[in-house]
N, C-alpha and C positions, 0 to 999 in steps of 0.2 A: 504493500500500500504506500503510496505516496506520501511523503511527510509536507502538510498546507505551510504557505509561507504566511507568515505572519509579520508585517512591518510598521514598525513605529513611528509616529511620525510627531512633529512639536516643536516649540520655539528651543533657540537655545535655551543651554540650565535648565530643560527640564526632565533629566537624569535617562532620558532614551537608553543610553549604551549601560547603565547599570543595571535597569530596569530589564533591559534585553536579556542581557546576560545571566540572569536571575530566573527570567522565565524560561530561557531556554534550558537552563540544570533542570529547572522544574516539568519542564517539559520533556528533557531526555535525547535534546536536537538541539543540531551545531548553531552557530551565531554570526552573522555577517555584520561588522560594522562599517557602514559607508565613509565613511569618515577616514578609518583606518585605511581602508584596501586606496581611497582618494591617493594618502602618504605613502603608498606600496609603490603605487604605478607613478609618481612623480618622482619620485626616489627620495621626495626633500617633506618638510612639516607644514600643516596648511598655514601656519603663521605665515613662511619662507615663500610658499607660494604665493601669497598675499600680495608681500609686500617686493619681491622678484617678480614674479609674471602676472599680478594683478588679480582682480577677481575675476572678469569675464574667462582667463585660461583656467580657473581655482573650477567653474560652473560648468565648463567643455568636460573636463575630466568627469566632474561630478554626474552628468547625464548620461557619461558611458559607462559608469559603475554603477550608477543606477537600473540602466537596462539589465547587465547582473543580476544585479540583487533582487531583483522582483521574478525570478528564478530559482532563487537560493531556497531550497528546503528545509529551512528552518524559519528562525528569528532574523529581522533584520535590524538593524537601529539605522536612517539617514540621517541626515545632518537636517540643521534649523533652516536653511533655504532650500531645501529640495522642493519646495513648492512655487521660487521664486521664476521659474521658467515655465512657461506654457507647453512645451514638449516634454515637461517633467510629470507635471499634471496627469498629462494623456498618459504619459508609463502608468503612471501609479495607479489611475483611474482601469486602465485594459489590462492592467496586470491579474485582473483576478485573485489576487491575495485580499486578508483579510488585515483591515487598515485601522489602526488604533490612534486617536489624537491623545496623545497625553499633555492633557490643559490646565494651564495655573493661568489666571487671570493677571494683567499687565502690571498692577503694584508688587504683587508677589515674582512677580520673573524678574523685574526690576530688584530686588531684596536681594538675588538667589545669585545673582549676575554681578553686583555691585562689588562685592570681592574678588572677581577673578584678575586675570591680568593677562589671559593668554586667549583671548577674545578677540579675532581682527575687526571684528564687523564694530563690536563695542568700540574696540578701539579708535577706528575711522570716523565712526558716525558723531554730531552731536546730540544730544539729549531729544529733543523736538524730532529731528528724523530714526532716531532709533523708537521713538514713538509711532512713527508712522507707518515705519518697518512691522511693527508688531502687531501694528491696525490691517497692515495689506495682508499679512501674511494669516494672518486668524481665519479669518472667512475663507481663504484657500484651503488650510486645513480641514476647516469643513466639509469643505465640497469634494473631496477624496475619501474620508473618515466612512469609516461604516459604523468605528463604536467610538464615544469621545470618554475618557477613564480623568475625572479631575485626580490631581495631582499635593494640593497646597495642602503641605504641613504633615503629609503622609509619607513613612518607612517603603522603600522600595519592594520591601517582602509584601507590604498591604497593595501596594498597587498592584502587583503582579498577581496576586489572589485575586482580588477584581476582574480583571483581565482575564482571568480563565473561568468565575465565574460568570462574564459577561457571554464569553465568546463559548462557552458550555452551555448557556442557559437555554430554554425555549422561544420563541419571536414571543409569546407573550410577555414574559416578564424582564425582557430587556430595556425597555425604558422604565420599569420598575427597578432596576437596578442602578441606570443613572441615576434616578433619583436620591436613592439611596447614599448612592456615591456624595453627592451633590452634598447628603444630609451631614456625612461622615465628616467631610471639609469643614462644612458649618460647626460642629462639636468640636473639631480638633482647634478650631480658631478660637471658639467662647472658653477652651481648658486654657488654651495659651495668654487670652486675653487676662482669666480668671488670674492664672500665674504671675501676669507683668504685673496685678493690682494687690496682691496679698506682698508684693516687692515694696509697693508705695507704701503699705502697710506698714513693713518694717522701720521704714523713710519717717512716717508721720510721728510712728511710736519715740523715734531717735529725739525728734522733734521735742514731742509731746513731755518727754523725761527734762530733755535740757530744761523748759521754760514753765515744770511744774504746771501743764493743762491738764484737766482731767479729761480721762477718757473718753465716756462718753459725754456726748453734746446733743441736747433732747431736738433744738430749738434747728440747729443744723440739718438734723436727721429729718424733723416732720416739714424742714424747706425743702430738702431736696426732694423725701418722696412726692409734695404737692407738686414742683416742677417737673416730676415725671412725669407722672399721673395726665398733668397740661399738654405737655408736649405730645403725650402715646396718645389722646383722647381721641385723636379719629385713625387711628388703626386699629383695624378689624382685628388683626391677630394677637392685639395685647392686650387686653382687659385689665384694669383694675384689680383682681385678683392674682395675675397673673406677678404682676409690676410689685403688691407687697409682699408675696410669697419670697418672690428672689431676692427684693432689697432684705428681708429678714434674717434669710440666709445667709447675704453676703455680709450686713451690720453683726450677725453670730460671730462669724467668721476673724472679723475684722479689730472685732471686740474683745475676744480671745485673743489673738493673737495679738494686741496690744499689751494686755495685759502680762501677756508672758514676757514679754519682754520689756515692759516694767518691772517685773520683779526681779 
């Protein structure tokens, strides 16, 4: 039996080639990375080819390894512009493989990207067109994508379970799965969020000891919940029930942990 090609597709930074690699163990089949076999066949690094033979020679190569790899009987990982050509499109669209977006939305790519250093695109581009870049190039992924797998703030091993349960699943419940997907991003975000604030916690308590304030502050507390409350009032999906459940929690939370570290 034929081993399906499976290829990944995404802006840069969005861990393609670990992501590949990961599913292909898991899967038990070899791994092409376009990127890599690009550096095989030039002999030199795509930095070098960058900035030596330019992009438009870095994109020639790219569409012949391409045609490759949309062959390759396994995993594939392309690179963040393989969509940047209209003849790349058409590979990836008649290639018959099964096409994975793995998507993190433009603040989060921008986050994931800001410390690298061996980035030509980053490196060329200013700020404004590396925006724009990531505007043209979104909706291209789309229009190839058969599954889009979000990405932000998730373990390579969690995507790639994804990824097989999507690409395992029935046509019913695969958009029940993106969604899910979707949900999964949204919790890992409110844990992280949750984290940065029980930080300021510690900040306030540091505060709070120096200049002898007491903990809690009633007058504080019944401002802000009102100014929630104002603010959520015409969204459907927050209720007033909803709004003091969580501040209770989080003032629990906040209030303990102040206190421990007052004492």
């Amino acid at each position: 039996m034929t081993t399906p090609t499976i290829i990944l597709i995404g802006f840069m930074g969005a861990g393609k080639t670990l992501v590949g690699q990961t599913l292909a163990q898991k899967r038990d089949v070899g791994f092409f990375d376009v990127d890599h076999e690009i550096e095989k066949a030039a002999n030199k690094t795509i930095p070098n080819i960058f900035s030596e033979d330019g992009e438009a020679a870095f994109r020639d190569i790219e569409t012949q390894v391409l045609q490759q790899a949309v062959r390759f009987p396994g995993i594939v990982a392309t690179g963040g512009g393989s969509v940047d050509r209209p003849e790349n499109v058409a590979i990836l669209k008649q290639s018959g493989a099964t096409i994975i977006y793995l998507y993190g939305p433009l603040e989060d790519t921008i986050k994931r990207l800001l410390p690298e250093k061996q980035r030509p695109l980053l490196n060329q581009k200013s700020t404004l067109a590396f925006f724009e870049l990531w505007q043209k190039r979104d909706p291209l992924y789309r229009s190839v994508a058969d599954y889009v797998v979000e990405i932000v703030d998730k373990p390579a091993e969690t995507i790639v379970n994804e990824i097989i349960n999507t690409i395992d699943a029935d046509v019913a419940t695969k958009d029940l799965l993106y969604l899910r997907s979707q949900i999964d991003t949204v919790d890992r975000k409110l844990l992280n969020l949750i984290a940065k604030r029980m930080q300021l916690v510690d900040e306030v308590a540091d505060y709070k000891k120096s200049y002898h304030i007491p903990v809690v502050q009633k007058d504080r507390m019944n401002q802000m919940r009102a100014a929630l409350k104002n603010e959520f009032s015409t969204h459907s999906h927050v209720e007033e029930q909803m709004i003091d459940e969580l501040l209770n929690l989080l003032l629990k939370m906040s209030i303990e942990r102040e206190r421990e570290q007052l004492e």
